[in-house]
N, C-alpha and C positions, 0 to 999 in steps of 0.2 A: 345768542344762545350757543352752550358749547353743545357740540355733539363728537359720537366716535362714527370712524371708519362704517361699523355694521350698519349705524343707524342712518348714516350717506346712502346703504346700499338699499336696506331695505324699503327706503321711501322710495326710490324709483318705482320700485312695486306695491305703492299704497299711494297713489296718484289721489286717493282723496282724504288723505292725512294732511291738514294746512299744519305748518311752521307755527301761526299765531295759535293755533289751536291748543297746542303742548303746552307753549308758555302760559298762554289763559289757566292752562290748568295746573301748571305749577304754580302760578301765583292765587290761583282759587282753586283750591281742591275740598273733594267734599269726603274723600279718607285717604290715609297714609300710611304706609305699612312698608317696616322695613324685613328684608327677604335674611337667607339665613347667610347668604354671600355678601350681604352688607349692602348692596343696591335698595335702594329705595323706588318702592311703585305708589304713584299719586295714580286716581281718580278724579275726573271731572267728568258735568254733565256738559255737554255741545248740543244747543240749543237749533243751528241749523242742519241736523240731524238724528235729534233726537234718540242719542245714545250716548253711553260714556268710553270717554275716551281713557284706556290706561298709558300712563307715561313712567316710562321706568328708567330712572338715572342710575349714576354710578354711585359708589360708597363717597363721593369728593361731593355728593349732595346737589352739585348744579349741572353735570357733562350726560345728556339725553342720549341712552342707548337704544331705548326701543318703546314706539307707541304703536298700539293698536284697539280697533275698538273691541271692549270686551262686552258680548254677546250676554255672558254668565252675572254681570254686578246687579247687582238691587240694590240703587241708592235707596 
């Protein structure tokens, strides 16, 4: 999985953010939406936490800038 610099930094401080977790949801997501700066944010639900994880890449469609879990989706 590629990722940038920010997204190296910010997992340090989301110690329960898993690596397989992002990918699970890039390759299953359950909506997509591209932002107005051309990154893309997938959703997925994360079953051993029972919330959805947002994972938002860059405009190049596969390089993970930032996941976090959003508190606000209603799948």
């Amino acid at each position: 999985m590629k990722t940038t610099a920010y997204f190296e930094r910010r997992m340090s401080d989301r110690p329960d953010i898993r690596r397989e977790w992002c990918e699970r949801v890039l390759r299953n997501y359950v909506k997509r939406q591209r932002q107005k700066d051309g990154r893309i944010r997938y959703w997925g639900y994360i079953t051993e936490r029972n919330q959805y994880l947002r994972v938002v890449v860059l405009d190049d469609g596969e390089t993970v800038h930032n996941a976090f879990f959003d508190r606000d989706f209603e799948g």
